[in-house]
Rosetta silent file (secondary structure, phi, psi, omega in degrees, C-alpha in Angstrom):
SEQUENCE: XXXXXXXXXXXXXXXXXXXXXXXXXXXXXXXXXXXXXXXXXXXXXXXXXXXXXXXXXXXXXXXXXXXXXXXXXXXXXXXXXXXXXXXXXXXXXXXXXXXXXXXXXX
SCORE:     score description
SCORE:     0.000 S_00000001
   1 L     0.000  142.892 -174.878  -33.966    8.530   67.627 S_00000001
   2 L   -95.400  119.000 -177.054  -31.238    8.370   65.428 S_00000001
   3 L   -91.522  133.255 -171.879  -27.610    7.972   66.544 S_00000001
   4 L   -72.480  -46.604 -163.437  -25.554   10.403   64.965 S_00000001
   5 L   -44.130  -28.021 -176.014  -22.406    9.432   67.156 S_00000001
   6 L   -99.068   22.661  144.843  -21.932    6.596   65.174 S_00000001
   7 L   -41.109  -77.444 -156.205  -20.393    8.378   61.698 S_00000001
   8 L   -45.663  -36.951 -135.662  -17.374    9.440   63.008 S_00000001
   9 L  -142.132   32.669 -171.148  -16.493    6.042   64.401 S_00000001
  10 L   -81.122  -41.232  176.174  -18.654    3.860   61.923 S_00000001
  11 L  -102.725   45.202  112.965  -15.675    2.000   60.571 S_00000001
  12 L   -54.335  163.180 -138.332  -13.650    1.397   63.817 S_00000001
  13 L   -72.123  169.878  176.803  -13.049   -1.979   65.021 S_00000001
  14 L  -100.714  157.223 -154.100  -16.675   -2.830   66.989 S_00000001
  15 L   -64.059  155.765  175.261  -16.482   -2.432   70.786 S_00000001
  16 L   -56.251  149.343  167.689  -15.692   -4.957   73.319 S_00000001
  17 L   103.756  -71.743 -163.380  -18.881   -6.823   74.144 S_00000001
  18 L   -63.694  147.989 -171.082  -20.386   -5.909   71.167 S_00000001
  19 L   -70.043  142.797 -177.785  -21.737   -8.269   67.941 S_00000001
  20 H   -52.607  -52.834 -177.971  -19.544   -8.168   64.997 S_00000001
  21 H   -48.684  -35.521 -179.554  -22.927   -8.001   62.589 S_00000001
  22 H   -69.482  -32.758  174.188  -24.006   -4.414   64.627 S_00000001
  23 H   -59.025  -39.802 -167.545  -20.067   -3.262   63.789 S_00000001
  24 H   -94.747  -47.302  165.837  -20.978   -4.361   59.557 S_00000001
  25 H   -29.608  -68.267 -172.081  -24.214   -2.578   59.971 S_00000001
  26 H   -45.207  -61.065 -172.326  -22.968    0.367   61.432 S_00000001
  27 H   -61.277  -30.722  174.105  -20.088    0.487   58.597 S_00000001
  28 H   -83.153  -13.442  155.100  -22.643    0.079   55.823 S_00000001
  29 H   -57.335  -78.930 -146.826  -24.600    2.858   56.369 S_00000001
  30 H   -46.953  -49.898 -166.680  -21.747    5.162   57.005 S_00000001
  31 H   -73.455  -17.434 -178.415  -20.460    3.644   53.674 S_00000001
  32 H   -84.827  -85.517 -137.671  -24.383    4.041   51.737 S_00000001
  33 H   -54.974  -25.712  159.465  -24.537    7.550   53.397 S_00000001
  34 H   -91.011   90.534  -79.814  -20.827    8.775   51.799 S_00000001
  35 H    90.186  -52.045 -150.017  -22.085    7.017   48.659 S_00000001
  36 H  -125.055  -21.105 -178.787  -25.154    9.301   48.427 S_00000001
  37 H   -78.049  -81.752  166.801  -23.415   12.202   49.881 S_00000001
  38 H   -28.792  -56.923 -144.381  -20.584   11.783   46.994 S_00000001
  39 H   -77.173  -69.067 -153.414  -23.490   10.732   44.175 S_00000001
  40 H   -68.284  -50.345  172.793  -25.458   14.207   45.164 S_00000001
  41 H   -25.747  -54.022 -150.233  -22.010   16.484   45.130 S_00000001
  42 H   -80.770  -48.459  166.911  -21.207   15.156   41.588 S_00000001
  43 H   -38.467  -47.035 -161.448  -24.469   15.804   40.508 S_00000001
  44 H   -89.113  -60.942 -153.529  -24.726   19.272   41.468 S_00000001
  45 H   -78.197   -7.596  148.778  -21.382   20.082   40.235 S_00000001
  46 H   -82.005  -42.580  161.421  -22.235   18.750   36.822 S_00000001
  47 H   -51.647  -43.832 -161.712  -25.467   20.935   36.670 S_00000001
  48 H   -70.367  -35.719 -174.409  -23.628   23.712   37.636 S_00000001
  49 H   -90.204   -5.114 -166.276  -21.120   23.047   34.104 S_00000001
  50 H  -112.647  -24.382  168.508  -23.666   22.330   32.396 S_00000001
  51 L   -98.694   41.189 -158.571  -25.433   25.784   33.336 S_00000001
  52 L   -99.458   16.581  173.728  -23.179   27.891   33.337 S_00000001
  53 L  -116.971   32.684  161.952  -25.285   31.325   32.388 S_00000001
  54 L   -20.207   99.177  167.012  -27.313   31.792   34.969 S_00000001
  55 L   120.139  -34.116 -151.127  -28.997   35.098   34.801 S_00000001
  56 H   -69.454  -14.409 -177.756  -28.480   35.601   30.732 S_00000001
  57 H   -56.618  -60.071 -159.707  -32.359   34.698   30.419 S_00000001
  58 H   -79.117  -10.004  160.830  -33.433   37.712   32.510 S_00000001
  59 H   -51.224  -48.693 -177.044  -30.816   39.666   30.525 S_00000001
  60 L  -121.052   64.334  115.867  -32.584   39.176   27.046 S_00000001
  61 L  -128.913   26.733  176.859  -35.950   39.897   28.327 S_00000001
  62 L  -128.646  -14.695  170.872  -34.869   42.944   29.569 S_00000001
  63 L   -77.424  -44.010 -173.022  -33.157   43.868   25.929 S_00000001
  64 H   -56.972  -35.734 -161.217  -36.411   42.374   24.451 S_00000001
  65 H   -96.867    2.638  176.701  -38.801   44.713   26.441 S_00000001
  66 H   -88.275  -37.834 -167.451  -36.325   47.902   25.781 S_00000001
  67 H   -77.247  -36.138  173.957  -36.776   47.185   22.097 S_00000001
  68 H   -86.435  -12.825  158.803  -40.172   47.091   22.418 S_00000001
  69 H   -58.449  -35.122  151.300  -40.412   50.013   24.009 S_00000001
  70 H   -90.883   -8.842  156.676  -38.307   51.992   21.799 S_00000001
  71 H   -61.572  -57.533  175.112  -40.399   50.855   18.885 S_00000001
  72 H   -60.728  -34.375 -178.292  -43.548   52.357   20.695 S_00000001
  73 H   -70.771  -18.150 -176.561  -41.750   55.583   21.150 S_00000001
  74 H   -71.620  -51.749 -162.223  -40.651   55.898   17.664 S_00000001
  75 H   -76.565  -37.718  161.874  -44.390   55.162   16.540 S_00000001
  76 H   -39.859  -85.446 -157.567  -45.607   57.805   19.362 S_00000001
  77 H   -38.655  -61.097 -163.342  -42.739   60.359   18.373 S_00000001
  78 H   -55.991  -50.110 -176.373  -43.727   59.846   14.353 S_00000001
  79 H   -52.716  -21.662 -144.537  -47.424   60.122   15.032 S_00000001
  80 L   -72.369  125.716  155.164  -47.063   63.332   17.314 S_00000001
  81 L    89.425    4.112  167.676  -49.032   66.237   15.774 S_00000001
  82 L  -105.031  -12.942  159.648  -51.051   64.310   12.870 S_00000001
  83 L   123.424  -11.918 -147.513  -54.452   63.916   14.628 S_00000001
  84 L   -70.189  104.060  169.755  -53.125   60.247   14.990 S_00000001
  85 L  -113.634   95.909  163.823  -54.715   58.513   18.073 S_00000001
  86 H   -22.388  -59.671 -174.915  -52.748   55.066   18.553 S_00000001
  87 H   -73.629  -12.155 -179.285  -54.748   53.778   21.209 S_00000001
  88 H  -109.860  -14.500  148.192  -58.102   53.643   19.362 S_00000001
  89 H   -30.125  -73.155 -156.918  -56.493   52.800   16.140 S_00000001
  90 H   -78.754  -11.450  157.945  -55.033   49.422   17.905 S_00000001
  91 H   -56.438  -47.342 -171.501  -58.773   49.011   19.703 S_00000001
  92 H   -76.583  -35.471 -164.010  -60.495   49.033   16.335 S_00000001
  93 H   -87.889  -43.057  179.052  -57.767   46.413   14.569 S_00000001
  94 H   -98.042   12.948  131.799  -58.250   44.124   17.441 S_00000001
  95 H   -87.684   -2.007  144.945  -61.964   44.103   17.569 S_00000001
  96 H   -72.466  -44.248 -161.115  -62.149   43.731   13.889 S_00000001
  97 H   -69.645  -27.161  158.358  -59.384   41.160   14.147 S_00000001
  98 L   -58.735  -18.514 -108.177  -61.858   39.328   17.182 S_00000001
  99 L  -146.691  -70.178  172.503  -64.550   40.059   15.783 S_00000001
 100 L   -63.503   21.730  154.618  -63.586   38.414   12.640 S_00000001
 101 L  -131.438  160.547 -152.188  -62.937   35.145   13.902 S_00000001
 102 L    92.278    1.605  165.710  -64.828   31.991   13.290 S_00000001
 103 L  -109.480  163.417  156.198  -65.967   33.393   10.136 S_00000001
 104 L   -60.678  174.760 -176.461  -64.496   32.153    6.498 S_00000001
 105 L  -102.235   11.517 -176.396  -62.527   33.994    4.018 S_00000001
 106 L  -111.330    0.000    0.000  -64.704   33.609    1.214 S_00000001
């Protein structure tokens, strides 16, 4: 089990009784663990500047799919009252256009 107790009190002088090498132990962890502790902080807080438009992605896919959406309605609205049936028009172009691959052009 790992003692915690000794952060606080990692770099304080080492206790009577006790070997000087378990006191430079003690202190070099404490000193690796604010070392990696700093090291991860800076790190974040450079990502963070480096990132700093979080969200603007899901912004322009939500312009992109309005656009496409007002395209189909235009192409609905225009078609409205001409006999014009959209969906089996675009069935028929893409099982010609499937239909039509793997062969040549000549």
């Amino acid at each position: 089990m790992t003692d915690h107790s000794t952060t606080s009190t990692a770099l304080a002088p080492p206790r009577a009784g006790a070997p000087a090498a378990a006191h430079r132990v003690r202190a070099s962890r404490a000193v690796v663990h604010r070392s990696c502790g700093w090291a991860h902080a800076q790190l974040h807080h450079a990502r963070r500047r480096l990132a700093p438009s979080a969200g603007q992605g899901t912004v322009e896919y939500v312009a992109l799919l309005l656009l496409v959406a007002g395209i189909l309605t235009a192409v609905v609205a225009a078609g409205a009252g001409k006999h014009f049936n959209i969906a089996q028009t675009v069935g028929n172009k893409l099982n010609e256009v499937i239909g039509g691959v793997g062969k040549s052009g000549k």
